[in-house]
MIFI-551534 format. One record per residue: residue in three letters; x, y, z of N, C-alpha, C in turn. Coordinates in Angstrom, 2 decimals. Layout:
BEGIN
 rest     n.X     n.Y     n.Z    ca.X    ca.Y    ca.Z     c.X     c.Y     c.Z
  ALA       X       Y       Z       X       Y       Z       X       Y       Z
...
END
This chain:
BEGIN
 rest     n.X     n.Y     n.Z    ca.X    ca.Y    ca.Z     c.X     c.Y     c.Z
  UNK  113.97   44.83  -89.38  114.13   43.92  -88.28  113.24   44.37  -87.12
  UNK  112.33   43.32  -86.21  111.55   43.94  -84.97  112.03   42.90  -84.02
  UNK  111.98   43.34  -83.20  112.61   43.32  -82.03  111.45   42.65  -81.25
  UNK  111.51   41.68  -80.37  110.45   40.99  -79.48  110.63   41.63  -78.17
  UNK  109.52   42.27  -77.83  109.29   43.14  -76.14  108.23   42.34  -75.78
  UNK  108.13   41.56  -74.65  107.23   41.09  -74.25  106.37   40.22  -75.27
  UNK  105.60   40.46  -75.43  104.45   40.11  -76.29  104.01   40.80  -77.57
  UNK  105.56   41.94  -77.80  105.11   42.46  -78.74  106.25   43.08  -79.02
  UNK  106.36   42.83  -80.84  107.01   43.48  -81.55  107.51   44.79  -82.16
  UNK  108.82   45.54  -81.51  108.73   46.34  -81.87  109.91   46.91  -82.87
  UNK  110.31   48.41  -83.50  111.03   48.38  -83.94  112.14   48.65  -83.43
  UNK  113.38   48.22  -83.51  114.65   48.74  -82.81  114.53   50.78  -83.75
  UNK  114.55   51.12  -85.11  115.18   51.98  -85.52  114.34   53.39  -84.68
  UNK  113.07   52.82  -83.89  112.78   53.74  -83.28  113.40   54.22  -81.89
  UNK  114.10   54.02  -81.68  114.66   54.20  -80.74  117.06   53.91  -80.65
  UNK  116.87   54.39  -82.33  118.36   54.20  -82.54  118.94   55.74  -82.23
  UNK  118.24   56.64  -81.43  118.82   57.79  -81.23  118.26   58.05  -79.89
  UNK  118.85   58.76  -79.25  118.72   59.29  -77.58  117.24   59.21  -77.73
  UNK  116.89   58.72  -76.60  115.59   58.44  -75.65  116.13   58.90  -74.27
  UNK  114.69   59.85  -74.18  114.54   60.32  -72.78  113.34   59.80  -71.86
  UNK  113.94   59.39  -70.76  112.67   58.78  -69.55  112.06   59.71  -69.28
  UNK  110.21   59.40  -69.25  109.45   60.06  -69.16  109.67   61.34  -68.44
  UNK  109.26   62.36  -68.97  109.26   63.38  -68.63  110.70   64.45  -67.62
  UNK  111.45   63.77  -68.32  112.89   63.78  -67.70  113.94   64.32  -68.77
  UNK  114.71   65.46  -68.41  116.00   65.74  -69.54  117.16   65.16  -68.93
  UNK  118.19   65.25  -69.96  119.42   64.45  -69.60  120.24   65.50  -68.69
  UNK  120.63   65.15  -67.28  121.19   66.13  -66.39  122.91   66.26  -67.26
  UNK  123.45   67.46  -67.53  124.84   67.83  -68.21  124.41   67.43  -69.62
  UNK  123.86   67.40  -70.32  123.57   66.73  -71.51  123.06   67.80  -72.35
  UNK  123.54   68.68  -73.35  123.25   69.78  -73.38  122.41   70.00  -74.50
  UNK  120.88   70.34  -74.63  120.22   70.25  -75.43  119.73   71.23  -75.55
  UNK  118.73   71.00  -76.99  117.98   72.41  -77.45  116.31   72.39  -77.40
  UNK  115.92   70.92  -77.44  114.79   70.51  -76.74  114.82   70.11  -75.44
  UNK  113.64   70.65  -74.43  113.72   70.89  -73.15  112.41   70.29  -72.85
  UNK  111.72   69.98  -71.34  110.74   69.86  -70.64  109.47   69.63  -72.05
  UNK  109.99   68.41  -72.69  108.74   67.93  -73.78  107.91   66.91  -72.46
  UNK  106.06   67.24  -73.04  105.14   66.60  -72.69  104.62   66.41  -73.77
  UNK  103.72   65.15  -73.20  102.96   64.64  -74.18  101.66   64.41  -73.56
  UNK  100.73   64.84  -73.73   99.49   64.45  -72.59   98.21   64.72  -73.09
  UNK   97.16   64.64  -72.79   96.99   63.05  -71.69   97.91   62.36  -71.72
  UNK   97.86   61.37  -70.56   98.54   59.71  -70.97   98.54   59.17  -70.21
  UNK   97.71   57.93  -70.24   97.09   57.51  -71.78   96.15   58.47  -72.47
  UNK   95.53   58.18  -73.51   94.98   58.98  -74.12   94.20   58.30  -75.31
  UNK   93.08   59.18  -75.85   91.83   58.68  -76.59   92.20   58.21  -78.03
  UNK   93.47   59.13  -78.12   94.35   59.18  -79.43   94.05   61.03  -79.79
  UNK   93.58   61.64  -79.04   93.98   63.06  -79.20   94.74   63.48  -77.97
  UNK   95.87   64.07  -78.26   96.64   64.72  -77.38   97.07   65.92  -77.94
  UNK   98.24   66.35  -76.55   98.66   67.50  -77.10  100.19   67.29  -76.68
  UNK  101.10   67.93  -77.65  102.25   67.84  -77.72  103.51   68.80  -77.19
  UNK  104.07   68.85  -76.37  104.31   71.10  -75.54  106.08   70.36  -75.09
  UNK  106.74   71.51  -75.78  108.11   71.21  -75.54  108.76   72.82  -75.38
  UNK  110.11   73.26  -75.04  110.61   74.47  -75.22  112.10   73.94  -76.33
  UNK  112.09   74.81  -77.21  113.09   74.88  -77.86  114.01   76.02  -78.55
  UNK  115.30   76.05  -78.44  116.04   76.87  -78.10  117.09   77.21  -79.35
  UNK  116.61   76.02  -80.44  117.62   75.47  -81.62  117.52   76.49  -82.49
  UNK  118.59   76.66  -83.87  117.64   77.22  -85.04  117.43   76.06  -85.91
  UNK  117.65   74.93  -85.96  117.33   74.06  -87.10  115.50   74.02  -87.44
  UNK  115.24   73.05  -87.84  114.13   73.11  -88.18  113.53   71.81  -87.52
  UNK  112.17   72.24  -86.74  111.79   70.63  -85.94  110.81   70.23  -87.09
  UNK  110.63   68.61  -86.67  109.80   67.90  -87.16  109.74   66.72  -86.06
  UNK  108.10   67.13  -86.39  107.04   65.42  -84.94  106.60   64.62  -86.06
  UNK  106.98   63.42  -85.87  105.88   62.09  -85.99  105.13   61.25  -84.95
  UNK  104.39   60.49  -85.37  103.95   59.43  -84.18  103.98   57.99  -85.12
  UNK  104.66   57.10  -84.36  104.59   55.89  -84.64  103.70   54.89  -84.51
  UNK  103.64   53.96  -84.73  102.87   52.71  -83.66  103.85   51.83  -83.48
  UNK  103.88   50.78  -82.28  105.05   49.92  -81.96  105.53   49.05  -82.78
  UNK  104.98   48.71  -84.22  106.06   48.34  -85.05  106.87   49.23  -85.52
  UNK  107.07   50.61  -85.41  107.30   51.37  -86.47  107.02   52.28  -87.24
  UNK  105.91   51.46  -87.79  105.13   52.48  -88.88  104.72   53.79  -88.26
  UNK  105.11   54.33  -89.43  104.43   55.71  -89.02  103.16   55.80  -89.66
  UNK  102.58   56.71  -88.55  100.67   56.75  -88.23  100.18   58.12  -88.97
  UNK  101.68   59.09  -88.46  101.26   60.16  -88.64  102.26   61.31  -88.35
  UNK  102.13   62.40  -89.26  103.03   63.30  -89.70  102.13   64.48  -89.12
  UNK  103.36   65.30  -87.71  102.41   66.23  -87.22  103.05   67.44  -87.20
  UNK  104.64   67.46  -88.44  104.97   68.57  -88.20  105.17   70.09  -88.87
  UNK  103.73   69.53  -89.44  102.84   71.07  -89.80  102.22   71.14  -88.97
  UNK  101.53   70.59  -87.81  100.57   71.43  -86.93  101.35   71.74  -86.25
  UNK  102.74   72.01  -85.67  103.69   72.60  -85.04  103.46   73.67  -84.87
  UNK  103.40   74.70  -83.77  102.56   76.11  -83.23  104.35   76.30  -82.60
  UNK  104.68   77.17  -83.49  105.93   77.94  -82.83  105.71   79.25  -82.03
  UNK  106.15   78.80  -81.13  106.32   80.43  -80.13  107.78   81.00  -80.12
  UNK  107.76   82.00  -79.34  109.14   82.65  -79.06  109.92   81.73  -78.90
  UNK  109.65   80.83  -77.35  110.82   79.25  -76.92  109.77   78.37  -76.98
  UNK  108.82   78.26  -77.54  107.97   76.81  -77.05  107.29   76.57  -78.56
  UNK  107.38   75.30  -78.66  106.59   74.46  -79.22  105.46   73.60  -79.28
  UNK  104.26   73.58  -79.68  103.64   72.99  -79.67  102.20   72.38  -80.43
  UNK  101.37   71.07  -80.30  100.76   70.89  -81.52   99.53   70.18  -80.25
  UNK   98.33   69.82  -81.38   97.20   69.75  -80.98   97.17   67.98  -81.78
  UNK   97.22   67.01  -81.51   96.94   65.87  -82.03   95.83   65.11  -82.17
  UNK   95.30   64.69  -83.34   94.27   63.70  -83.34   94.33   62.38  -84.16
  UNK   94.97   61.33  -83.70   95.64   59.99  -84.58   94.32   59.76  -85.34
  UNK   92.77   60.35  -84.95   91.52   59.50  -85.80   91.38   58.36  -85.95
  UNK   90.87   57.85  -84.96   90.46   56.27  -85.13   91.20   55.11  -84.75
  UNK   92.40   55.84  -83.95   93.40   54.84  -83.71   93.13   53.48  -82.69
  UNK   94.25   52.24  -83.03   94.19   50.96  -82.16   94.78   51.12  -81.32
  UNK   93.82   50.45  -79.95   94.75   50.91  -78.83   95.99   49.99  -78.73
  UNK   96.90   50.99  -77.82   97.88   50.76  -77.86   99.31   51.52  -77.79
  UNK  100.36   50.96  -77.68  101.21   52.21  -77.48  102.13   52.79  -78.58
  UNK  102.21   54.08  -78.98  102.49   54.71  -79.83  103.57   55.46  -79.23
  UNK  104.45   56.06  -80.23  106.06   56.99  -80.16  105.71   58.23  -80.79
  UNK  106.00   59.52  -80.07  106.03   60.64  -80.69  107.38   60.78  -81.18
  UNK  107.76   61.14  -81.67  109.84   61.52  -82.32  109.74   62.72  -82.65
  UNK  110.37   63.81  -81.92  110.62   64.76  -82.37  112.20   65.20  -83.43
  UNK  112.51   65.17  -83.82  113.91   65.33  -84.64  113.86   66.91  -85.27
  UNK  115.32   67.43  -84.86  115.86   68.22  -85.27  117.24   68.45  -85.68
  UNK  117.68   69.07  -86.80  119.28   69.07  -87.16  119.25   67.32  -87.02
  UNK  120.29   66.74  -86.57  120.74   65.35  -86.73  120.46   64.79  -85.84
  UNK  119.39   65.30  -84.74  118.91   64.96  -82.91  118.02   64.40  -83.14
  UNK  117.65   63.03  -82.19  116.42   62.59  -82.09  115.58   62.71  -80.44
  UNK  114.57   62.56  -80.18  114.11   62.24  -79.02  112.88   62.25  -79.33
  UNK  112.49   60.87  -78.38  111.17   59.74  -78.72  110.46   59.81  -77.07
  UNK  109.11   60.14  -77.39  108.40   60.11  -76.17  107.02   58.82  -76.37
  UNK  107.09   58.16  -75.21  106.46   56.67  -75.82  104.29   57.46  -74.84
  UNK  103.68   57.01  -75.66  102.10   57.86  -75.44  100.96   56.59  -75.11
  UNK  100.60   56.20  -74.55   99.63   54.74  -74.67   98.07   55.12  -74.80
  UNK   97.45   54.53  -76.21   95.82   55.09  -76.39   95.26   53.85  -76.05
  UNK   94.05   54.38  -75.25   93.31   53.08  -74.50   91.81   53.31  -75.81
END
Protein backbone atom coordinates (compact mmCIF):
# COMPACT_ATOMS: atom_id res chain seq x y z
CA UNK A 1 0.00 0.00 0.00
CA UNK A 2 1.55 3.83 -0.73
CA UNK A 3 0.38 6.40 0.76
CA UNK A 4 -0.19 9.89 -1.25
CA UNK A 5 2.19 12.91 0.30
CA UNK A 6 1.77 15.69 -1.72
CA UNK A 7 2.68 14.80 -5.06
CA UNK A 8 4.19 11.83 -4.12
CA UNK A 9 3.88 8.44 -3.14
CA UNK A 10 5.13 7.05 -0.36
CA UNK A 11 5.39 4.02 1.77
CA UNK A 12 3.49 3.95 5.06
CA UNK A 13 5.77 0.59 6.32
CA UNK A 14 8.60 3.02 6.34
CA UNK A 15 7.81 4.74 8.90
CA UNK A 16 5.60 1.99 11.01
CA UNK A 17 8.17 2.34 13.85
CA UNK A 18 9.39 5.46 15.93
CA UNK A 19 10.58 8.34 13.81
CA UNK A 20 12.69 10.94 15.12
CA UNK A 21 12.56 14.82 14.01
CA UNK A 22 15.52 15.86 12.48
CA UNK A 23 18.27 15.71 14.41
CA UNK A 24 16.39 15.44 17.67
CA UNK A 25 16.10 12.41 20.43
CA UNK A 26 13.01 11.63 22.22
CA UNK A 27 13.25 13.77 25.63
CA UNK A 28 12.43 10.66 28.65
CA UNK A 29 12.35 8.17 25.92
CA UNK A 30 14.99 5.88 26.73
CA UNK A 31 17.21 4.74 24.02
CA UNK A 32 20.31 3.06 22.85
CA UNK A 33 20.71 5.04 19.66
CA UNK A 34 21.62 8.63 20.36
CA UNK A 35 22.57 12.05 18.46
CA UNK A 36 22.26 10.11 14.76
CA UNK A 37 23.37 12.44 11.72
CA UNK A 38 23.13 12.09 8.46
CA UNK A 39 25.06 14.63 6.34
CA UNK A 40 25.44 16.48 4.01
CA UNK A 41 21.83 17.40 3.53
CA UNK A 42 20.96 17.52 0.93
CA UNK A 43 23.43 15.65 -0.65
CA UNK A 44 25.11 14.32 -4.05
CA UNK A 45 24.02 10.83 -2.90
CA UNK A 46 27.33 10.35 -0.90
CA UNK A 47 27.04 10.93 2.67
CA UNK A 48 28.03 10.02 5.85
CA UNK A 49 26.14 8.33 8.48
CA UNK A 50 27.48 9.09 12.64
CA UNK A 51 25.28 7.96 15.52
CA UNK A 52 26.37 6.86 19.34
CA UNK A 53 25.23 3.59 20.47
CA UNK A 54 25.04 2.09 23.70
CA UNK A 55 23.00 -1.37 22.83
CA UNK A 56 24.42 -4.92 22.60
CA UNK A 57 22.11 -6.11 19.86
CA UNK A 58 23.29 -5.99 16.55
CA UNK A 59 22.70 -2.70 14.21
CA UNK A 60 21.74 -2.69 10.75
CA UNK A 61 21.39 0.70 8.09
CA UNK A 62 19.45 0.75 4.97
CA UNK A 63 18.48 3.55 2.67
CA UNK A 64 15.27 3.67 0.98
CA UNK A 65 13.76 5.75 -1.75
CA UNK A 66 10.20 7.29 -1.09
CA UNK A 67 8.37 4.44 -2.35
CA UNK A 68 10.05 2.12 -0.22
CA UNK A 69 12.26 0.27 -2.06
CA UNK A 70 15.26 -0.33 -0.80
CA UNK A 71 18.36 1.28 -2.72
CA UNK A 72 20.72 0.02 -0.51
CA UNK A 73 22.17 -2.14 2.21
CA UNK A 74 24.86 -0.26 4.30
CA UNK A 75 25.20 -2.40 7.17
CA UNK A 76 28.48 -3.80 6.43
CA UNK A 77 30.11 -0.53 5.97
CA UNK A 78 29.15 0.08 9.62
CA UNK A 79 32.61 1.37 11.42
CA UNK A 80 32.03 0.38 15.11
CA UNK A 81 33.76 2.28 17.77
CA UNK A 82 33.82 1.99 21.50
CA UNK A 83 30.07 4.21 21.60
CA UNK A 84 29.84 5.42 18.05
CA UNK A 85 28.83 4.29 14.91
CA UNK A 86 29.44 5.03 11.73
CA UNK A 87 29.52 4.57 7.75
CA UNK A 88 30.74 6.35 4.64
CA UNK A 89 27.82 6.26 1.87
CA UNK A 90 27.71 6.26 -1.80
CA UNK A 91 23.93 5.48 -3.32
CA UNK A 92 26.04 5.63 -7.10
CA UNK A 93 24.09 7.24 -9.48
CA UNK A 94 21.17 8.01 -7.59
CA UNK A 95 17.58 10.04 -8.65
CA UNK A 96 17.18 13.00 -7.07
CA UNK A 97 15.16 13.03 -4.49
CA UNK A 98 14.30 12.12 -1.05
CA UNK A 99 15.55 9.03 0.47
CA UNK A 100 15.22 7.20 4.30
CA UNK A 101 18.15 5.96 6.15
CA UNK A 102 16.57 3.14 8.90
CA UNK A 103 18.69 2.19 11.30
CA UNK A 104 17.18 -1.00 13.25
CA UNK A 105 18.31 -2.76 16.11
CA UNK A 106 16.95 -5.69 18.45
CA UNK A 107 13.10 -4.94 17.59
CA UNK A 108 13.86 -0.75 17.37
CA UNK A 109 13.46 1.23 14.48
CA UNK A 110 14.54 4.83 13.65
CA UNK A 111 14.32 6.49 10.16
CA UNK A 112 16.25 9.60 9.23
CA UNK A 113 14.68 11.21 5.97
CA UNK A 114 18.26 12.58 3.54
CA UNK A 115 17.24 14.67 0.20
CA UNK A 116 19.84 14.10 -3.04
CA UNK A 117 19.73 17.01 -5.37
Amino acid sequence: MLVLLGSAFISPYLFSHSVLPPDEDPVGLEQTVHKVKVFPNPSDGRFKLSFEYNGKEKVSAKVFDITGKQVKNISKDLVTGEASVSATVDLESPSSGIYFVRIEWGSKMLTKKIIVR
